[in-house]
MMTF fields as JSON, N, C-alpha, C and O atoms, coordinates in Angstrom:
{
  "mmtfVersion": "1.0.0",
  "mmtfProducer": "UNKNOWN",
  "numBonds": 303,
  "numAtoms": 304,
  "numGroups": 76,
  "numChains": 1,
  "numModels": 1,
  "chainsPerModel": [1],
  "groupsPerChain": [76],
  "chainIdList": ["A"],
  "bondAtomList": [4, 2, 8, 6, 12, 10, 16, 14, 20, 18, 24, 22, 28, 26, 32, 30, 36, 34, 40, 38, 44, 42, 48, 46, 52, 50, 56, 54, 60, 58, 64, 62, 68, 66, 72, 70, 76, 74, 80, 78, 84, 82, 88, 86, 92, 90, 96, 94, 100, 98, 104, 102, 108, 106, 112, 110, 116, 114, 120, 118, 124, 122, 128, 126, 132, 130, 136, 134, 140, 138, 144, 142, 148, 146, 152, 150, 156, 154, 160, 158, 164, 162, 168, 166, 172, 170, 176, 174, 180, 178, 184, 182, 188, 186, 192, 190, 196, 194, 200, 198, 204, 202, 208, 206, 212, 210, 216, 214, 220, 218, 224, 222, 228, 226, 232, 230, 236, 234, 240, 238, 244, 242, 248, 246, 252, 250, 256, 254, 260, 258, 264, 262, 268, 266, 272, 270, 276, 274, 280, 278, 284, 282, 288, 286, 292, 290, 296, 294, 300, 298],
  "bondOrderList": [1, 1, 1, 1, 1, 1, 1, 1, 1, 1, 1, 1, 1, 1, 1, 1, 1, 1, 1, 1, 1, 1, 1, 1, 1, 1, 1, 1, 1, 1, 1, 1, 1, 1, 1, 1, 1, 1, 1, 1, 1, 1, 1, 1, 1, 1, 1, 1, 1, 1, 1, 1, 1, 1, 1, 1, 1, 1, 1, 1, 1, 1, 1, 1, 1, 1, 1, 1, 1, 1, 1, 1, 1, 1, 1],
  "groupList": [{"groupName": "UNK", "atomNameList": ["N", "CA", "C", "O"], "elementList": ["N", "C", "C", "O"], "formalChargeList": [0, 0, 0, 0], "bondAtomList": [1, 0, 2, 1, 3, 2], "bondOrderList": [1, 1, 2], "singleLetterCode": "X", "chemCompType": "L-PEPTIDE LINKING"}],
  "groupTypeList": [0, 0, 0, 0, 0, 0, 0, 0, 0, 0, 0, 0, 0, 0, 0, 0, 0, 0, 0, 0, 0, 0, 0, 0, 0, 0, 0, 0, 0, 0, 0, 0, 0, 0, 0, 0, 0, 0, 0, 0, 0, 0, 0, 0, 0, 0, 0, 0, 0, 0, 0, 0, 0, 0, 0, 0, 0, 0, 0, 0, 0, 0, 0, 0, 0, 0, 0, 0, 0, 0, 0, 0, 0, 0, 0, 0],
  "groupIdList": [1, 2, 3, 4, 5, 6, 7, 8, 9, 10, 11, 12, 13, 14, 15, 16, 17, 18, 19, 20, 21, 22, 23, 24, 25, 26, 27, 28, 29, 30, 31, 32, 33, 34, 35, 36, 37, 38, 39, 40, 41, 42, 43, 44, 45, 46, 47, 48, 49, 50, 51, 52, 53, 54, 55, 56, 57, 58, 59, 60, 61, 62, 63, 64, 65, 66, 67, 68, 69, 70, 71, 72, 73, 74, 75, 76],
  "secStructList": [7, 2, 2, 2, 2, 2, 2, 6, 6, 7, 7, 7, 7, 7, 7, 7, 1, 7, 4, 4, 4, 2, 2, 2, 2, 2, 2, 6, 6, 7, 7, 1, 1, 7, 7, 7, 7, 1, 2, 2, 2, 2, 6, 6, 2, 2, 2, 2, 2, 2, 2, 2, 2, 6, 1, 7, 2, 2, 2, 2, 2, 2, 2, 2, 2, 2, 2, 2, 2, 2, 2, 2, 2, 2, 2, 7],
  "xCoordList": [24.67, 25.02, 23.753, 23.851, 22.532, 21.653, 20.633, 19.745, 20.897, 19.999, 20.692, 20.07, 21.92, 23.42, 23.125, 23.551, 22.602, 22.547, 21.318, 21.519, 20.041, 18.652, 18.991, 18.796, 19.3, 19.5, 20.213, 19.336, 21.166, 21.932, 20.732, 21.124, 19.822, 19.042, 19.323, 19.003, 19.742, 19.965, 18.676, 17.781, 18.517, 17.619, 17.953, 19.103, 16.846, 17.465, 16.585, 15.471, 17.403, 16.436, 16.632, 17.699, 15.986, 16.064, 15.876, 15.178, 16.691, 16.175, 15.086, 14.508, 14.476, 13.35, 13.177, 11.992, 14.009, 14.104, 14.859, 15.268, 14.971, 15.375, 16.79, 17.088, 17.696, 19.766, 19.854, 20.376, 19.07, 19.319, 18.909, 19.385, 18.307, 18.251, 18.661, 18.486, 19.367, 20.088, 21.249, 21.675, 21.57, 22.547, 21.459, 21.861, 20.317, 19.5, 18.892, 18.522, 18.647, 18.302, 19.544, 19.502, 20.58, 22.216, 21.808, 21.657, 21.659, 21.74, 20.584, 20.931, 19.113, 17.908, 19.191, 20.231, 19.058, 19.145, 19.88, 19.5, 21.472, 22.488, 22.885, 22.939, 23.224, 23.808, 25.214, 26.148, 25.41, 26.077, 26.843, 28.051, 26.399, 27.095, 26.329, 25.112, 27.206, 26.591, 27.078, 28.233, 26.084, 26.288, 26.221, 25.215, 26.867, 27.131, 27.477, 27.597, 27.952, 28.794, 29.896, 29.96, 30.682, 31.585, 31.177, 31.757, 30.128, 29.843, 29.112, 29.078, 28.69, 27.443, 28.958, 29.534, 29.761, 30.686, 31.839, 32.542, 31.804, 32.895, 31.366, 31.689, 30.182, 29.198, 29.149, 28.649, 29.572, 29.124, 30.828, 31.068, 31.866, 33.03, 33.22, 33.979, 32.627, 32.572, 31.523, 31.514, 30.699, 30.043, 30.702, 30.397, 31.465, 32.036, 33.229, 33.503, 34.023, 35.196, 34.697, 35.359, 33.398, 32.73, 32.746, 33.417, 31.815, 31.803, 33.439, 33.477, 34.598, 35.593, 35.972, 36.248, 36.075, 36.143, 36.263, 37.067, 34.742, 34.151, 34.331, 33.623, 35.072, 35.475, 36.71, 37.705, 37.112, 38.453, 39.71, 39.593, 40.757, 41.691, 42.05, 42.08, 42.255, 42.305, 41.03, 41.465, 39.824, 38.896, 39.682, 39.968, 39.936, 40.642, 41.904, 42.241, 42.86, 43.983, 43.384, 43.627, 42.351, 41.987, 41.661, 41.996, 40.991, 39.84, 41.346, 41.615, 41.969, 43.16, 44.053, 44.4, 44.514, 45.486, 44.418, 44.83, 43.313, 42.379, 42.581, 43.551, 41.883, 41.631, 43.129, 43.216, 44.226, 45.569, 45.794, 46.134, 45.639, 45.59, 44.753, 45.109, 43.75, 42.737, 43.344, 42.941, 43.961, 44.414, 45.04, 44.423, 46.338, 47.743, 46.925, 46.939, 46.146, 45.792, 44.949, 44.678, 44.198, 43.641, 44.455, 44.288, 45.538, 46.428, 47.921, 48.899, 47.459, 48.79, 48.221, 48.868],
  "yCoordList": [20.968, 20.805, 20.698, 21.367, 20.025, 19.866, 20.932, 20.85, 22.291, 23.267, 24.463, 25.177, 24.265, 24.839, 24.071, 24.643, 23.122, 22.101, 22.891, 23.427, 22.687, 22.532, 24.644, 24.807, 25.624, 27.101, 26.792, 27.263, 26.34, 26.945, 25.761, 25.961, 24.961, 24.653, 22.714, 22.294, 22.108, 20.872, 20.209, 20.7, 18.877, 18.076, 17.17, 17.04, 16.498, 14.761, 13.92, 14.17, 12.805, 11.768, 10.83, 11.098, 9.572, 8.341, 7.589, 7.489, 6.86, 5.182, 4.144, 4.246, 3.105, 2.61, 2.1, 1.767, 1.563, 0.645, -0.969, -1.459, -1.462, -2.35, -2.086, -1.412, -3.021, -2.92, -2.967, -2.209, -4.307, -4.649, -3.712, -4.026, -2.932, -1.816, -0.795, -0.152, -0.479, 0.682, 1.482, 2.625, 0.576, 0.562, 1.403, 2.364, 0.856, 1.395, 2.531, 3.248, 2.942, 4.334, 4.861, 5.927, 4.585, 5.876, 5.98, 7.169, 5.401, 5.49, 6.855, 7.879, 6.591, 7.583, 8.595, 8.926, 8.781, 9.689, 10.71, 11.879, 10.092, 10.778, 11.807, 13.015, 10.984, 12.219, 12.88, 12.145, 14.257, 14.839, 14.346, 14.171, 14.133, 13.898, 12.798, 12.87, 11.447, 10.667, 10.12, 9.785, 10.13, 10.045, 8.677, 8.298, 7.549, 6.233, 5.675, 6.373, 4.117, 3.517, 2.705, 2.616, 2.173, 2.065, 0.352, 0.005, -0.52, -1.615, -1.691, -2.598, -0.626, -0.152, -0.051, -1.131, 1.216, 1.357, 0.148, 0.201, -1.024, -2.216, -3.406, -4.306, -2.967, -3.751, -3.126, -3.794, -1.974, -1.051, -1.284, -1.676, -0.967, -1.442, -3.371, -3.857, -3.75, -5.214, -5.334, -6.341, -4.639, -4.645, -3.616, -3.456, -3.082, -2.441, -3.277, -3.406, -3.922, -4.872, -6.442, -7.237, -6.486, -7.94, -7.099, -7.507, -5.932, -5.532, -5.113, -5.245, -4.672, -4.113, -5.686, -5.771, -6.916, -8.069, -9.46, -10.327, -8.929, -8.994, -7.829, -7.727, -7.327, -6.669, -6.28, -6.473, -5.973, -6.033, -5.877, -5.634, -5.98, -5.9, -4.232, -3.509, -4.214, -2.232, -1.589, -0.705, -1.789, -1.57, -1.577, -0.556, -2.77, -3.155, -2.492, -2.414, -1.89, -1.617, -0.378, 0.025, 0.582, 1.946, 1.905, 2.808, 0.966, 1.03, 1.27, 2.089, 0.024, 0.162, 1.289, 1.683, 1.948, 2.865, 4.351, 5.106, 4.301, 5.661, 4.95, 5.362, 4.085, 3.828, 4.21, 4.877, 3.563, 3.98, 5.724, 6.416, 6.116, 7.446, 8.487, 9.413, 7.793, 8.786, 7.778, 8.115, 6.92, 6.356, 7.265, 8.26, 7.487, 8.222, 9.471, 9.737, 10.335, 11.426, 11.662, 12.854, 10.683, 10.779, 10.657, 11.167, 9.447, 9.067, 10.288, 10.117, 11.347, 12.478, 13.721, 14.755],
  "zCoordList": [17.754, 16.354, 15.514, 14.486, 15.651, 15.217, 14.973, 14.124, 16.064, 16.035, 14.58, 13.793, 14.717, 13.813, 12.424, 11.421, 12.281, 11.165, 10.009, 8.919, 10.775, 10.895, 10.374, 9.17, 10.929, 11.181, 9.747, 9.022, 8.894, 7.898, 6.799, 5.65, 6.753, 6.248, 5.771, 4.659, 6.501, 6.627, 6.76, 7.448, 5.992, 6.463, 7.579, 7.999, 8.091, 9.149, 8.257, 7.794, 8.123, 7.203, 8.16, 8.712, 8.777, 9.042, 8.315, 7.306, 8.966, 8.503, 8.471, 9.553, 7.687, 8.227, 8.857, 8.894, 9.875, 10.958, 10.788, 11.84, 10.012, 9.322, 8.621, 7.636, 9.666, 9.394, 8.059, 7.241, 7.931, 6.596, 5.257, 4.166, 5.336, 4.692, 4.434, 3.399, 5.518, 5.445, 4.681, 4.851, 3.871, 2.974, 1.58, 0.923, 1.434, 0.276, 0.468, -0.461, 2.342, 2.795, 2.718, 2.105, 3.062, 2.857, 1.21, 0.931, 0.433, -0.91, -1.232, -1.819, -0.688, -0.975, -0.031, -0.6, 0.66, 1.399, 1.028, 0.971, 0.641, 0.666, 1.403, 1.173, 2.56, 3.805, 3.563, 3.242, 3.705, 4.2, 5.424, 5.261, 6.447, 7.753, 8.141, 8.315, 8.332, 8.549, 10.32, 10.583, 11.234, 12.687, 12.903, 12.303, 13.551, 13.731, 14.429, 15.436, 14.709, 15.675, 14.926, 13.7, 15.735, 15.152, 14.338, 13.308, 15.021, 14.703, 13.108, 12.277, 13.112, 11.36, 10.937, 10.811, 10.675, 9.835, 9.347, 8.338, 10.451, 10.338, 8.968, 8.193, 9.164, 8.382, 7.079, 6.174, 6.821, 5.709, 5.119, 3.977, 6.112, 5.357, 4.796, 3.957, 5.304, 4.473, 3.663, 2.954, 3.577, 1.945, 0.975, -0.206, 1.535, 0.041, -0.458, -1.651, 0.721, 0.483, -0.235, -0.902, 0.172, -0.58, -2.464, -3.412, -2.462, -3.888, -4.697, -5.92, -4.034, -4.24, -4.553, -5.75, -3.914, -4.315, -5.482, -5.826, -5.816, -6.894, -8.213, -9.215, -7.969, -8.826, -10.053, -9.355, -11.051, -11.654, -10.841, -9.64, -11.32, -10.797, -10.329, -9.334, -11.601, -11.529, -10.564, -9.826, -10.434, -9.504, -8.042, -7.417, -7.674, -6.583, -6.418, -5.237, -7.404, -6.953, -6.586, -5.449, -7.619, -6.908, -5.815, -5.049, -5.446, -3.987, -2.659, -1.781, -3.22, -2.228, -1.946, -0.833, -3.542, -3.307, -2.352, -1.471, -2.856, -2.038, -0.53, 0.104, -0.004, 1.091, 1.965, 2.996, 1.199, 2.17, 1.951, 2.911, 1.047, 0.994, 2.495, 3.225, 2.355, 3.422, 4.375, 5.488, 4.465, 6.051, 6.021, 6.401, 5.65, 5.942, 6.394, 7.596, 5.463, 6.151, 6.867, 7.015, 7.596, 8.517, 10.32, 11.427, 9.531, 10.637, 11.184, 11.912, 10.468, 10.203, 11.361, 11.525]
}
């Protein structure tokens, strides 16, 4: 996949090494395809649920009604 990636003109960006950062490198970066485990994505989904939180009501009802949306069609 990477040689297929790299051939149609893709970059690879890393990270700086530092978890705690990584949230501000996805931000520089802005990946296309982001490769992971499942433990980063359960850390990255509770900082958006801490900010979705802190947020209006209507904020929160969107966040919710999308998120069940791409459940259903992911789960279909």
């Amino acid at each position: 996949i990477k040689a297929t990636c790299l051939g149609i003109g893709a970059q690879i960006g890393f990270f700086r090494g530092d978890i705690k950062l990584l949230l501000d490198d996805v931000k520089e970066l802005s990946p296309t395809i982001f490769v992971t485990v499942p433990r980063l994505m359960t850390r990255i989904y509770g900082k958006v649920k801490e900010n979705v939180d802190k947020s209006s009501g209507l904020k929160q009802k969107i966040f919710k009604w999308a998120y069940a949306n791409k459940e259903k069609e992911v789960l279909e």
